[in-house]
Structures are given as structure tokens and as C-alpha cells.
KEVEXRO-401645 format. One line per field, with one value per residue (C-alpha): x, y, z; residue number from 1. Coordinates in Angstrom, 1 decimal. Layout:
u = [X | ...]
v = [Y | ...]
w = [Z | ...]
num = [NUM | ...]
//
This chain:
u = [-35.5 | -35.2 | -34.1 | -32.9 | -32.6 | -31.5 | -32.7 | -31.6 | -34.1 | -32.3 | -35.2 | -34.8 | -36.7 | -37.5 | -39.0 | -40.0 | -37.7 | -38.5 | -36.9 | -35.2 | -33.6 | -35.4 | -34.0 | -33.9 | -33.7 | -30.4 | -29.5 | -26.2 | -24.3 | -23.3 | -20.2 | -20.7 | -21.4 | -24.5 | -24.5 | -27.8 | -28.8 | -31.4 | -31.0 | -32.9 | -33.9 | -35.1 | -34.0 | -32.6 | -30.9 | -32.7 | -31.6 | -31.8 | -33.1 | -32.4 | -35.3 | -34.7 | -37.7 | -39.7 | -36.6 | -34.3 | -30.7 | -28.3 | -26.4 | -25.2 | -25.1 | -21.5 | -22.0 | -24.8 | -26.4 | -25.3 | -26.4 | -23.2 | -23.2 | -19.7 | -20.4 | -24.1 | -25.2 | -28.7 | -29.9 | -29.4 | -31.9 | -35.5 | -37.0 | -35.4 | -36.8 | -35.4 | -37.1 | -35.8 | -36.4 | -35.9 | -38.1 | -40.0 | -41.9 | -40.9 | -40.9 | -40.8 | -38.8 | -40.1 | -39.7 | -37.1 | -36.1 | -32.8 | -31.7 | -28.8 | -27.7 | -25.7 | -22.9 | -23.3 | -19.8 | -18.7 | -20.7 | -18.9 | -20.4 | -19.3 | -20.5 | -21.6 | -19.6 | -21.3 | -23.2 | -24.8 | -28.3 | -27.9 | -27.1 | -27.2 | -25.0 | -24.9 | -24.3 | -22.8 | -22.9 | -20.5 | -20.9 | -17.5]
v = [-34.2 | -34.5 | -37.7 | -38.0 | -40.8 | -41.1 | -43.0 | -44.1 | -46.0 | -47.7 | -48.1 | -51.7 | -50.8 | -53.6 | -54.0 | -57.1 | -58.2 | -57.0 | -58.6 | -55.6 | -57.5 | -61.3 | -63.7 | -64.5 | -67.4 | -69.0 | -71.2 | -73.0 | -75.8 | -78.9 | -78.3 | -74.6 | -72.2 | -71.0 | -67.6 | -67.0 | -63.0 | -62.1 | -58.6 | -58.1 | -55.3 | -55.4 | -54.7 | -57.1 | -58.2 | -61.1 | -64.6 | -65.7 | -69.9 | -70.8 | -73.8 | -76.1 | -77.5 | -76.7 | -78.2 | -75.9 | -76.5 | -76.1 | -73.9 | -70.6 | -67.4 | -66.8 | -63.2 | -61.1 | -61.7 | -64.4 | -68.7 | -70.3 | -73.3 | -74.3 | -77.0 | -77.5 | -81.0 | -82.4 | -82.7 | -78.7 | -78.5 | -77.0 | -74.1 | -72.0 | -69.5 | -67.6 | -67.0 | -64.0 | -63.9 | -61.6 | -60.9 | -58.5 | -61.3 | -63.5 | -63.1 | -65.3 | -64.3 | -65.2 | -68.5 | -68.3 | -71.6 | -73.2 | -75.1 | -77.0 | -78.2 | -80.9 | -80.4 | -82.3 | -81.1 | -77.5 | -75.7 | -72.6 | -71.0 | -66.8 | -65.2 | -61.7 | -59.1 | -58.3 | -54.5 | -53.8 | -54.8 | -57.1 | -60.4 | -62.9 | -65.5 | -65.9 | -69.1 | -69.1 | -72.4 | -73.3 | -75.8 | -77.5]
w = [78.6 | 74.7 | 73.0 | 69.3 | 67.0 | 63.7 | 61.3 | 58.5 | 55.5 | 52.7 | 49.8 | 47.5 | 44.3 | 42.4 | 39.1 | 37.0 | 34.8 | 31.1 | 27.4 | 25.5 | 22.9 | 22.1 | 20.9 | 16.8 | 14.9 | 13.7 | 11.1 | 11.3 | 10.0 | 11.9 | 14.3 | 13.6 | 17.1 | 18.0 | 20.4 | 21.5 | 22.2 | 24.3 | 26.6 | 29.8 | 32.6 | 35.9 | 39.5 | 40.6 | 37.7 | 36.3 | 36.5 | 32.9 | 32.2 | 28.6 | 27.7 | 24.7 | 23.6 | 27.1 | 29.2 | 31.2 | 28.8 | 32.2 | 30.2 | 31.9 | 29.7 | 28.8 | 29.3 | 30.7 | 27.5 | 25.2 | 25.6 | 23.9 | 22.2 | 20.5 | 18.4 | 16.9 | 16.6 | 15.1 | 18.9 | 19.2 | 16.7 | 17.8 | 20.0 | 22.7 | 24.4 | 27.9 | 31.2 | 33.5 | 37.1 | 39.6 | 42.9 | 41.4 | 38.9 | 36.0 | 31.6 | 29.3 | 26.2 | 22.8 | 20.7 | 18.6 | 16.4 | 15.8 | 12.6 | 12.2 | 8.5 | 7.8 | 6.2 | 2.8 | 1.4 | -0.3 | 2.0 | 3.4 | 6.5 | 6.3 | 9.3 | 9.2 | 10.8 | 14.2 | 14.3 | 18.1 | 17.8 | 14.4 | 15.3 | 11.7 | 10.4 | 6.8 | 5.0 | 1.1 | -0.7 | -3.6 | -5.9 | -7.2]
num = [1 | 2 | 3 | 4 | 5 | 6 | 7 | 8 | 9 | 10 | 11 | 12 | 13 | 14 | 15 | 16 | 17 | 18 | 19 | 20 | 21 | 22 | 23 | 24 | 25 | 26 | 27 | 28 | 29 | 30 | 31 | 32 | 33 | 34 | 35 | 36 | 37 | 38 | 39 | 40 | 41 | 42 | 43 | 44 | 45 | 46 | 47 | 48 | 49 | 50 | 51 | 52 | 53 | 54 | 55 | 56 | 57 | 58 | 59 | 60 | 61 | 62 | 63 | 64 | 65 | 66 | 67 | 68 | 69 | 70 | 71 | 72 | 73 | 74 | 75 | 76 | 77 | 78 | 79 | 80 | 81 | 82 | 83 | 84 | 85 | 86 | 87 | 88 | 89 | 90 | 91 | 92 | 93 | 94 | 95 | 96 | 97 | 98 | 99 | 100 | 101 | 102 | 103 | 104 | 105 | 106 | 107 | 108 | 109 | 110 | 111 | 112 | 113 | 114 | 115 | 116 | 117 | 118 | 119 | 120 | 121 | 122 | 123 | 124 | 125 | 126 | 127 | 128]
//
């Protein structure tokens, strides 16, 4: 009498999540957005935590990779930094400070036109 089985093994790789692209810091002015960059790798996908000053913000990335914030205020002011998690461990992303100006009159925020892997707002002031 022979028996057969089949078998059939379904392998779960997992890696630790890993920061590609950190997070920079950003100057805007008061009322301006903020998008916050920050790319990630790891199987699972990690889940991404954005942290505010060493509290979790609640806010949920907008896109796999972008924290958006659509009106700056003094109170957004400070450090962020991003944790990824996944089952295969945990990373914390860099520091990366926030400034917000206050608008003090004539000041023209241009932003930058966006280039993969440059992320920078300029601001231009002009005196009337």
C-alpha cells in the first residue's frame, strides 16, 4: 500500500522595516502646508507613527509616504521624527525640525518645484 500527500509550504519573509528617505527639516510660514517625506522598506509594509515633540501626532500619512499638515500654526512648531513598525522589528527615523514663521506682512512664500528625491520650500521676502 503506498500513500501520497501533497504538501504545499507558503514561506512569509519578513524583514525589519528600514528609512530610505528621512525626513528633512522645513521652514514655513504661518497658515502655509507642511508635507512631511519620509520613505520606508520592510516586509510587511511598515506601519508609519509620526511623533511631535516625543508624542504620537494621530495624524495618518496621506500617502504611503507623506505626513500632511494644511495649515501651520505656532503649535506645529518643533521636532518630528517617524517610527515604522512591522513584525519583523521597529526604526526610528531621524529628527528633523519644523519652523513656522509668522507672517509679519510682504512676505511671499514660492515653493520650489518638486524633483523625486528633493523635497525644499523656498521662501522670498520683499520689502515694500
Amino acid at each position: 500500500l503506498i500513500l501520497r500527500t501533497a504538501m504545499t509550504l507558503n514561506a512569509v519573509v519578513v524583514t525589519p522595516p528600514v528609512v530610505l528617505l528621512a525626513l528633512t527639516n522645513v521652514t514655513v510660514l504661518e497658515g502655509a502646508a507642511i508635507d512631511l517625506f519620509v520613505s520606508v522598506a520592510g516586509a510587511p509594509a511598515p506601519v508609519l507613527t509620526l511623533y511631535h515633540d516625543g508624542a504620537p501626532t494621530g495624524l495618518l500619512p496621506r500617502s504611503p509616504n507623506v505626513f500632511h499638515i494644511p495649515a501651520a500654526t505656532p503649535a506645529d512648531a518643533g521636532d518630528y521624527y517617524v517610527v515604522a513598525r512591522n513584525r519583523g522589528g521597529e526604526v526610528t527615523g531621524n529628527v528633523a525640525r519644523v519652523t513656522v514663521l509668522r507672517d509679519a506682512g510682504g512676505t511671499v512664500p514660492v515653493e520650489a518645484p518638486r524633483n523625486p528625491g528633493v523635497f525644499s520650500t523656498i521662501v522670498f521676502s520683499i520689502l515694500l
